[in-house]
C-alpha positions as protocol buffer text, in pm:
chain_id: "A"
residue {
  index: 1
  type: UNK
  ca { x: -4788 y: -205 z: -1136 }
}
residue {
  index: 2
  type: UNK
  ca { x: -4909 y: -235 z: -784 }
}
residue {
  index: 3
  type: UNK
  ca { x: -4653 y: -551 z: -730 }
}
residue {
  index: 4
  type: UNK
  ca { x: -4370 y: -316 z: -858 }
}
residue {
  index: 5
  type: UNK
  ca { x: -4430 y: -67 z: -624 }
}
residue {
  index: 6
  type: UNK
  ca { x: -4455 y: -314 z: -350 }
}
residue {
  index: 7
  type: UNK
  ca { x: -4130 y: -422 z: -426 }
}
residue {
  index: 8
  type: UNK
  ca { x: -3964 y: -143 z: -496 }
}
residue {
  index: 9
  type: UNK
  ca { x: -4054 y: 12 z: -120 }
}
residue {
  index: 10
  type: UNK
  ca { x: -3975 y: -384 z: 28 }
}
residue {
  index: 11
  type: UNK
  ca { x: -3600 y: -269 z: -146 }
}
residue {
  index: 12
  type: UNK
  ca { x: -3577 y: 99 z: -15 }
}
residue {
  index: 13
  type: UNK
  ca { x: -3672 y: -44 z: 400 }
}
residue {
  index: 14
  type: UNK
  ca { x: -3435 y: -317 z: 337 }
}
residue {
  index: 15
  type: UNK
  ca { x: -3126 y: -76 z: 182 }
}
residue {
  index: 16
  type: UNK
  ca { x: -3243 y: 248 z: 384 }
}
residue {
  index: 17
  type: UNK
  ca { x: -3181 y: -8 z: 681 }
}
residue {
  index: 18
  type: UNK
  ca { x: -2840 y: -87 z: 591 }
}
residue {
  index: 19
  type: UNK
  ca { x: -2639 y: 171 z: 804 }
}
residue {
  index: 20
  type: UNK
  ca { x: -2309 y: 269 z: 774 }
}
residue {
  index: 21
  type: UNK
  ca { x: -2107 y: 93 z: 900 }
}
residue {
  index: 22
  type: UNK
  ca { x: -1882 y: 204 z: 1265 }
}
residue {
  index: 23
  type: UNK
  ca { x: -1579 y: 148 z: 1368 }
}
residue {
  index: 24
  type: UNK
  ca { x: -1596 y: -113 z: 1636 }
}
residue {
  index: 25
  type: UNK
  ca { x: -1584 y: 71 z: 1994 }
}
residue {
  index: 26
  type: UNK
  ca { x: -1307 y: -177 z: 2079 }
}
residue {
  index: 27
  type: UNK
  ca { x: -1073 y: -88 z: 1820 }
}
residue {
  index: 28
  type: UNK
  ca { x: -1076 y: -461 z: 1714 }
}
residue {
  index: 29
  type: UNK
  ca { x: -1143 y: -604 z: 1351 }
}
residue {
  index: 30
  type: UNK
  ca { x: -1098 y: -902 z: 1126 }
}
residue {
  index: 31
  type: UNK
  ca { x: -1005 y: -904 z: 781 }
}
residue {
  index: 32
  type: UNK
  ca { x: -1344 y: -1051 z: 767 }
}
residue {
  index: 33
  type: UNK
  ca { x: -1522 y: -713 z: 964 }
}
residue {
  index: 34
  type: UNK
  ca { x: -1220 y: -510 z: 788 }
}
residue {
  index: 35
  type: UNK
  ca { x: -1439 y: -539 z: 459 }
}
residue {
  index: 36
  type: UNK
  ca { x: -1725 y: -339 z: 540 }
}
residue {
  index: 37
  type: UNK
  ca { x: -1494 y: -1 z: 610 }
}
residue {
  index: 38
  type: UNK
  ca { x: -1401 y: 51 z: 209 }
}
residue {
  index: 39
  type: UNK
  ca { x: -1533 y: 385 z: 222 }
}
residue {
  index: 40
  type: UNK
  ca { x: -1874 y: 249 z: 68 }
}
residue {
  index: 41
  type: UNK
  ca { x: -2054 y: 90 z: 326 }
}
residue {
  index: 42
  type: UNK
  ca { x: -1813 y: 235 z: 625 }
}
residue {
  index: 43
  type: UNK
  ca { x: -1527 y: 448 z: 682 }
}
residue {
  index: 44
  type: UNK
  ca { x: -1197 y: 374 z: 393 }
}
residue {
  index: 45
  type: UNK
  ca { x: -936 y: 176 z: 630 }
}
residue {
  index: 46
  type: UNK
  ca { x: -688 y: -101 z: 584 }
}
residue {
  index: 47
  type: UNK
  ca { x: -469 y: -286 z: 789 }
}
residue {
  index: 48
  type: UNK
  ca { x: -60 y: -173 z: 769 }
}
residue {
  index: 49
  type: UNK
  ca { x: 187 y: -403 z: 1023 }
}
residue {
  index: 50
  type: UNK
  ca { x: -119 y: -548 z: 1244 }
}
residue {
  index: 51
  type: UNK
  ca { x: -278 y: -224 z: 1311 }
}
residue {
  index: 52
  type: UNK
  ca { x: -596 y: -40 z: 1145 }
}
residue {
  index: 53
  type: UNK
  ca { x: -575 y: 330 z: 978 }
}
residue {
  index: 54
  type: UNK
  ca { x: -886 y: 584 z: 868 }
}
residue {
  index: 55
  type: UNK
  ca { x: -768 y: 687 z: 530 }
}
residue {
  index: 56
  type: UNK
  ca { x: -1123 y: 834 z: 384 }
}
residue {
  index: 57
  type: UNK
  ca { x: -907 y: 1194 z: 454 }
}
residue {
  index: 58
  type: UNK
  ca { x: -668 y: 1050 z: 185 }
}
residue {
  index: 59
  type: UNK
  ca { x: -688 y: 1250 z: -205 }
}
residue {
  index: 60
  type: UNK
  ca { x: -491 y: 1007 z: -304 }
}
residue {
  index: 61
  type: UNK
  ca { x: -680 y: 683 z: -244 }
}
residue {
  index: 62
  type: UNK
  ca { x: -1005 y: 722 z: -377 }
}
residue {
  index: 63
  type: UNK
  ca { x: -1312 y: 471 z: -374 }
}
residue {
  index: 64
  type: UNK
  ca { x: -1305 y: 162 z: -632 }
}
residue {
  index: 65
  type: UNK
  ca { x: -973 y: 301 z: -812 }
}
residue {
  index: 66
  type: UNK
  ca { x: -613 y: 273 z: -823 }
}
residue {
  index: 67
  type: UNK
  ca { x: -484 y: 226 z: -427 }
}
residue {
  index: 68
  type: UNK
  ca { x: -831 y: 235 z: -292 }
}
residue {
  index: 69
  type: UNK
  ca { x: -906 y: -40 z: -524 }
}
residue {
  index: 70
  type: UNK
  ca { x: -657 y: -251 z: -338 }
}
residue {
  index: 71
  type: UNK
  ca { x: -682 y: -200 z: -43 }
}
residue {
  index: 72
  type: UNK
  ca { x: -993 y: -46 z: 76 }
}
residue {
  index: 73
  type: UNK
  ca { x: -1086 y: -246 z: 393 }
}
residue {
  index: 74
  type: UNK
  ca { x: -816 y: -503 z: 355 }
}
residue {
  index: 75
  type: UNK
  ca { x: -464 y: -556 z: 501 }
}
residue {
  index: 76
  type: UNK
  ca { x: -206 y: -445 z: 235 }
}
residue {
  index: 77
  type: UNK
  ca { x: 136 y: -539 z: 484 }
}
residue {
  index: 78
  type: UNK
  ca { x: 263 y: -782 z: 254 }
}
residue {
  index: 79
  type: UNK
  ca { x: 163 y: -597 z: -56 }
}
residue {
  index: 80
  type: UNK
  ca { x: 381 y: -256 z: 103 }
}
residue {
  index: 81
  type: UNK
  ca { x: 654 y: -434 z: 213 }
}
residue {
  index: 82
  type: UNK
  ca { x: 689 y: -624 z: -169 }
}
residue {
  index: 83
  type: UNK
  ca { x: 585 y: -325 z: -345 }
}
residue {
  index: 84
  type: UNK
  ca { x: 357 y: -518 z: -510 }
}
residue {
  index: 85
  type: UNK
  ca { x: -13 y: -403 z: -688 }
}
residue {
  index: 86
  type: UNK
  ca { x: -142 y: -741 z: -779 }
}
residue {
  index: 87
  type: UNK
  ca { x: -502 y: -767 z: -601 }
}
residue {
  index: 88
  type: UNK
  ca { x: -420 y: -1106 z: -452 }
}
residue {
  index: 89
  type: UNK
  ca { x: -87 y: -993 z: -306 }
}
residue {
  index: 90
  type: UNK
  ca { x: -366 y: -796 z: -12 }
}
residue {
  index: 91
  type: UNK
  ca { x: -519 y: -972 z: 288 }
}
residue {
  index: 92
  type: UNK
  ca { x: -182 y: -1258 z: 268 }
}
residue {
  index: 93
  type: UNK
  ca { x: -96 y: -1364 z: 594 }
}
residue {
  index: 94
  type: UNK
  ca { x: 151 y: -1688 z: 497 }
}
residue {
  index: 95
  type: UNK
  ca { x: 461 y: -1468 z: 534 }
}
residue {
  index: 96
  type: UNK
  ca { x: 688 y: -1384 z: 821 }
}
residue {
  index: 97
  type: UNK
  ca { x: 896 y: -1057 z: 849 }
}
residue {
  index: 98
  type: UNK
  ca { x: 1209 y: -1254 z: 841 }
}
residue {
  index: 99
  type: UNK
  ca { x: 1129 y: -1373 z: 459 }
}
residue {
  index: 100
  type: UNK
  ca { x: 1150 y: -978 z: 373 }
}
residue {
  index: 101
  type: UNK
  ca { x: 1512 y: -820 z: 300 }
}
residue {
  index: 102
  type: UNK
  ca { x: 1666 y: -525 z: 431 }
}
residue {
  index: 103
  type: UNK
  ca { x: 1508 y: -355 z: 132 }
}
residue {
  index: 104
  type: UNK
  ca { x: 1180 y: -476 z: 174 }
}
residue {
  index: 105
  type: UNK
  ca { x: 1210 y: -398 z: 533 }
}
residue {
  index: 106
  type: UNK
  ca { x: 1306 y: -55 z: 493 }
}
residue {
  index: 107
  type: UNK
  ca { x: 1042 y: -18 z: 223 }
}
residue {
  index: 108
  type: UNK
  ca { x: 749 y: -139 z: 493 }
}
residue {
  index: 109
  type: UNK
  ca { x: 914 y: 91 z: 753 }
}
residue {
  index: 110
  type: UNK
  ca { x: 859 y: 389 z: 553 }
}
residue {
  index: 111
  type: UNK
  ca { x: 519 y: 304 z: 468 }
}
residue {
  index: 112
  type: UNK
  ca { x: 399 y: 230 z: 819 }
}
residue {
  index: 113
  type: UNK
  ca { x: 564 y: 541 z: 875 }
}
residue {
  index: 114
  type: UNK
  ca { x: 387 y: 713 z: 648 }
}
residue {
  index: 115
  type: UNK
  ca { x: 33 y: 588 z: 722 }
}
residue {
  index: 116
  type: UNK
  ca { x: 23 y: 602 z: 1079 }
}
residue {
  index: 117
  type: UNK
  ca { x: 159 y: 928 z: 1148 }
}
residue {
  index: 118
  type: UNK
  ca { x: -73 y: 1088 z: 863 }
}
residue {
  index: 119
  type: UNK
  ca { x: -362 y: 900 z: 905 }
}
residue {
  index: 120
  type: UNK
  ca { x: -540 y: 774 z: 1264 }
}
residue {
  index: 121
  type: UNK
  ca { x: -518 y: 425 z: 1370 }
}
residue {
  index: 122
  type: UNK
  ca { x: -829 y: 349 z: 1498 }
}
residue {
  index: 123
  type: UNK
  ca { x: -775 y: 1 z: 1533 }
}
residue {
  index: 124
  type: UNK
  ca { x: -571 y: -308 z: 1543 }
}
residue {
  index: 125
  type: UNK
  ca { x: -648 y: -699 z: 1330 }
}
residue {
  index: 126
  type: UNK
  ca { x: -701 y: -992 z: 1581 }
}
residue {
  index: 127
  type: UNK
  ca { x: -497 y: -1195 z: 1259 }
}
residue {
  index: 128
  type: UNK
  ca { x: -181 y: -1050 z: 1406 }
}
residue {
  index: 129
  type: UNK
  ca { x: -225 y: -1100 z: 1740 }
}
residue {
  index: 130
  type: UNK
  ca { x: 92 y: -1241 z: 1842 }
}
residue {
  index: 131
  type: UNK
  ca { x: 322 y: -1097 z: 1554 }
}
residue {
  index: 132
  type: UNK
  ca { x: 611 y: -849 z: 1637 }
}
residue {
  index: 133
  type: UNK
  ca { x: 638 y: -584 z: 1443 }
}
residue {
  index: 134
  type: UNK
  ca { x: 864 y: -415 z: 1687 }
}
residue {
  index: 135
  type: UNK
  ca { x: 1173 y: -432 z: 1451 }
}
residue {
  index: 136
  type: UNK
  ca { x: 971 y: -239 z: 1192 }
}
residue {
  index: 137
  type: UNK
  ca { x: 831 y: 6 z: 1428 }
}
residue {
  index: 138
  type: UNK
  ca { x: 1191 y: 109 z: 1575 }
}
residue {
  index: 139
  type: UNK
  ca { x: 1319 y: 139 z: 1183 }
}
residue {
  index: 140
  type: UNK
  ca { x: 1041 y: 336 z: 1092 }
}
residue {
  index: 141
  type: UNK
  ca { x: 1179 y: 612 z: 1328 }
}
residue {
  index: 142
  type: UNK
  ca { x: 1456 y: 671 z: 1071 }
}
residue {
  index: 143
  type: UNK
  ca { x: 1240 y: 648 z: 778 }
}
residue {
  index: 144
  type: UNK
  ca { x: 1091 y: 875 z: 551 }
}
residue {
  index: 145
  type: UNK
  ca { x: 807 y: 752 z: 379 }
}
residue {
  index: 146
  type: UNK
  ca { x: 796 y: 464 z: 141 }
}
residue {
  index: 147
  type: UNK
  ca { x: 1179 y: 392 z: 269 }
}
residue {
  index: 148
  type: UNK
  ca { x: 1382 y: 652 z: 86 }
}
residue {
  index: 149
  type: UNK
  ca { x: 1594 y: 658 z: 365 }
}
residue {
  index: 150
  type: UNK
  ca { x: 1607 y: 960 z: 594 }
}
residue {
  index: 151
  type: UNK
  ca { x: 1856 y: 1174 z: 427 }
}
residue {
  index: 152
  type: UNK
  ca { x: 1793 y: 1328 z: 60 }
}
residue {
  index: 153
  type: UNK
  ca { x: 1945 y: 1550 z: -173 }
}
residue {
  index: 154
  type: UNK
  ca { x: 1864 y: 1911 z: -200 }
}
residue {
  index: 155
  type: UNK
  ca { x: 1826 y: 1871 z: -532 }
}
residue {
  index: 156
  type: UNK
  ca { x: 1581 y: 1562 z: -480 }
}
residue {
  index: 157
  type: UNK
  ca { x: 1222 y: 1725 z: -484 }
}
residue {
  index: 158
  type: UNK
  ca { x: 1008 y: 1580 z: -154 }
}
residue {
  index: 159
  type: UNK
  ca { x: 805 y: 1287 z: -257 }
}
residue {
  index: 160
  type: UNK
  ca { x: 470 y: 1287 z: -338 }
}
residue {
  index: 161
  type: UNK
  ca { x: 179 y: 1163 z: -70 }
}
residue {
  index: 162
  type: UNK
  ca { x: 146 y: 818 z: -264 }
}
residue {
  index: 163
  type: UNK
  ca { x: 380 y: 665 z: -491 }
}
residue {
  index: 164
  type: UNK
  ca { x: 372 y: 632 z: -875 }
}
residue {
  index: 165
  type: UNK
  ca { x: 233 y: 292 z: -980 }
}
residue {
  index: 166
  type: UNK
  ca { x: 457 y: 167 z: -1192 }
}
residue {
  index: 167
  type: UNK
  ca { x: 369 y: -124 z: -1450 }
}
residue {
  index: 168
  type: UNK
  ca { x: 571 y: -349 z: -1668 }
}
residue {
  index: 169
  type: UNK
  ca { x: 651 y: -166 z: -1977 }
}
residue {
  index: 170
  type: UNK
  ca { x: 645 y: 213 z: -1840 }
}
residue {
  index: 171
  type: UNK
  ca { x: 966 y: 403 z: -1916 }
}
residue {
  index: 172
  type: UNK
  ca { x: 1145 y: 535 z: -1609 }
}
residue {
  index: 173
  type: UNK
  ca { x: 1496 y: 744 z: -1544 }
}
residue {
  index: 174
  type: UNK
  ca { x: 1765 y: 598 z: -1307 }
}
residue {
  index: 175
  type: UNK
  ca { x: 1920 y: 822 z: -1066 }
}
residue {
  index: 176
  type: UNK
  ca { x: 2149 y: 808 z: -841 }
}
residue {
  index: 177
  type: UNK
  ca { x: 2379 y: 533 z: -967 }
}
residue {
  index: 178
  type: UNK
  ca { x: 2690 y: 658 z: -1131 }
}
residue {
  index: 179
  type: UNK
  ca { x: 2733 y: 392 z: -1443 }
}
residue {
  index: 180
  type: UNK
  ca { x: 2341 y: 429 z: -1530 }
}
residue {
  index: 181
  type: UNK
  ca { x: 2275 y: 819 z: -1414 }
}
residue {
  index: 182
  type: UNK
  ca { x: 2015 y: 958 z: -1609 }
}
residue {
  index: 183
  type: UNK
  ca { x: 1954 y: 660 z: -1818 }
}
residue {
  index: 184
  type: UNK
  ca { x: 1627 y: 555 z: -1923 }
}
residue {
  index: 185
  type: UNK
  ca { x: 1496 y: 211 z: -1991 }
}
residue {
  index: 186
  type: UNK
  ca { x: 1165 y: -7 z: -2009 }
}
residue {
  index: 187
  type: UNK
  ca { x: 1037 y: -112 z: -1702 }
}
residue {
  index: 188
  type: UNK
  ca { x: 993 y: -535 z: -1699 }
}
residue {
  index: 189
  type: UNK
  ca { x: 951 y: -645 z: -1369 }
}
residue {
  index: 190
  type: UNK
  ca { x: 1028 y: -625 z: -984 }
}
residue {
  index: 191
  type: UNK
  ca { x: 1237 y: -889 z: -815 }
}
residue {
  index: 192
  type: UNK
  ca { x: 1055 y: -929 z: -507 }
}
residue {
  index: 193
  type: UNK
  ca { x: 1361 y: -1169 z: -360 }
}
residue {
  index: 194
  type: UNK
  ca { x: 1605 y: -841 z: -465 }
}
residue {
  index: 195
  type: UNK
  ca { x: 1352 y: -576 z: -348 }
}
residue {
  index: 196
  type: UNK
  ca { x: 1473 y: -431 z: -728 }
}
residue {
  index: 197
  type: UNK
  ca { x: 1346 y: -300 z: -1045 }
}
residue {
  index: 198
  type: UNK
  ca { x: 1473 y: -487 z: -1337 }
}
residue {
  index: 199
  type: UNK
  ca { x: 1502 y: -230 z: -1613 }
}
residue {
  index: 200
  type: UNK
  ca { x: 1592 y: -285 z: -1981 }
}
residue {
  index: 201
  type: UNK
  ca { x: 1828 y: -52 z: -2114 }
}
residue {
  index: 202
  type: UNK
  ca { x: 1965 y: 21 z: -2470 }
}
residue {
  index: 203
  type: UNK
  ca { x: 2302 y: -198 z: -2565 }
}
residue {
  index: 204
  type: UNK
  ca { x: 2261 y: -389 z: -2218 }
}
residue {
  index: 205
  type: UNK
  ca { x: 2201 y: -774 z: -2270 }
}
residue {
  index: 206
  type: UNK
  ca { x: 2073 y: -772 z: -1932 }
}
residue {
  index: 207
  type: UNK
  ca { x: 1845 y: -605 z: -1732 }
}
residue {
  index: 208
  type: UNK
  ca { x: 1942 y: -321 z: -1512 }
}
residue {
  index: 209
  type: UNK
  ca { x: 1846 y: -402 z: -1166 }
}
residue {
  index: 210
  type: UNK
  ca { x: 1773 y: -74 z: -973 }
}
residue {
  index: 211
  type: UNK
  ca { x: 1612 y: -31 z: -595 }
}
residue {
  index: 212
  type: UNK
  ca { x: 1292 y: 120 z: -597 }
}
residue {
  index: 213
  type: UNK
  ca { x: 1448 y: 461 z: -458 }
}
residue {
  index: 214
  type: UNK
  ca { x: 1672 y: 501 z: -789 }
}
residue {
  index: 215
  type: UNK
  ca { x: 1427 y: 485 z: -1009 }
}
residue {
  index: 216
  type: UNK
  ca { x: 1161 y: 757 z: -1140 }
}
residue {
  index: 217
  type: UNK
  ca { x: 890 y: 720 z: -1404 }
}
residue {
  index: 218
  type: UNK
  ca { x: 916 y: 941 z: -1730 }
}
């Protein structure tokens, strides 16, 4: 009994010790450092185009689920720009801006757009030292978030703060192309290389492909 208690105060000084962790007074991190600030042992941020944002105020991304869960203190540029919510598709680096379309472009505008004018950027990663994301930042001026493009319909009600996640399967309506208005089909998969839905739809032999923008889940 008396070596149980000794080890259970050795673990309280050694976790009590663990503080917090701060945001570096520099404003510099590494997708190494970047880890500690998933809103567990730090602050929530993540990295969007090279520079660092303080989402704990976010509703929408919450600890250990659903956005949070992928990118809590990691980088999630490539993952925005490809619309893509595969873990492993975070913290990728082996991609340059000129291997994105105008779509996926556009969709990386709006969502720099969207995180660094609600959220504050407290920092910058030292991995993109050197990258120019001018081209996005100059776009993003035009943007509305997540790249819907700057005018809307009256009709069209104001997104949400975070988009649906959509998965393979999921049946969604497609709006705002004349042939397939109001149509709805099964979701299969996004062409990354299209920056497009493909969408199965009754008495088409092929998919549907529809821009993310088009689309809305039922």
């Amino acid at each position: 009994l008396l070596g149980s208690a000794s080890l259970l105060a050795f673990l309280w000084r050694r976790l009590s010790s663990k503080s917090p962790a701060k945001l570096p007074s520099d404003g510099l991190f590494s997708l190494e450092s970047l880890k500690r600030f998933n809103g567990v042992t730090g602050p929530m941020c993540m990295g969007v185009c090279g520079k660092v944002v303080d989402v704990s105020s976010s509703e929408n991304i919450t600890v250990g689920q659903g956005y949070g869960k992928l990118w809590a203190g990691r980088d999630a540029t490539y993952s925005l720009a490809t619309l893509s919510l595969k873990p492993e598709d975070a913290n990728i680096l082996n991609y340059t801006l000129d291997q994105f379309d105008k779509e996926q472009q556009k969709a990386l505008a709006g969502w720099y757009k969207h995180f660094t004018s609600k959220y504050p950027v407290v920092g910058r990663l030292k991995e993109y030292d050197g990258w120019d994301f001018s081209s996005i930042e100059k776009q993003a001026e035009n943007e509305t978030p997540f790249g819907a493009g700057k005018k809307e319909e009256k009709a069209t009600p104001p997104p949400a703060e975070e988009p649906v996640a959509l998965r393979p399967g999921d049946t969604v309506r497609i709006q705002g192309v004349a042939e397939f208005e109001g149509v709805e089909g099964k979701l299969k998969t996004f062409l990354a290389e299209e920056g497009k839905f493909a969408i199965e739809v009754d008495g088409k032999e092929d998919p549907v492909l529809v821009k993310p923008s088009n689309i809305s889940k039922v």
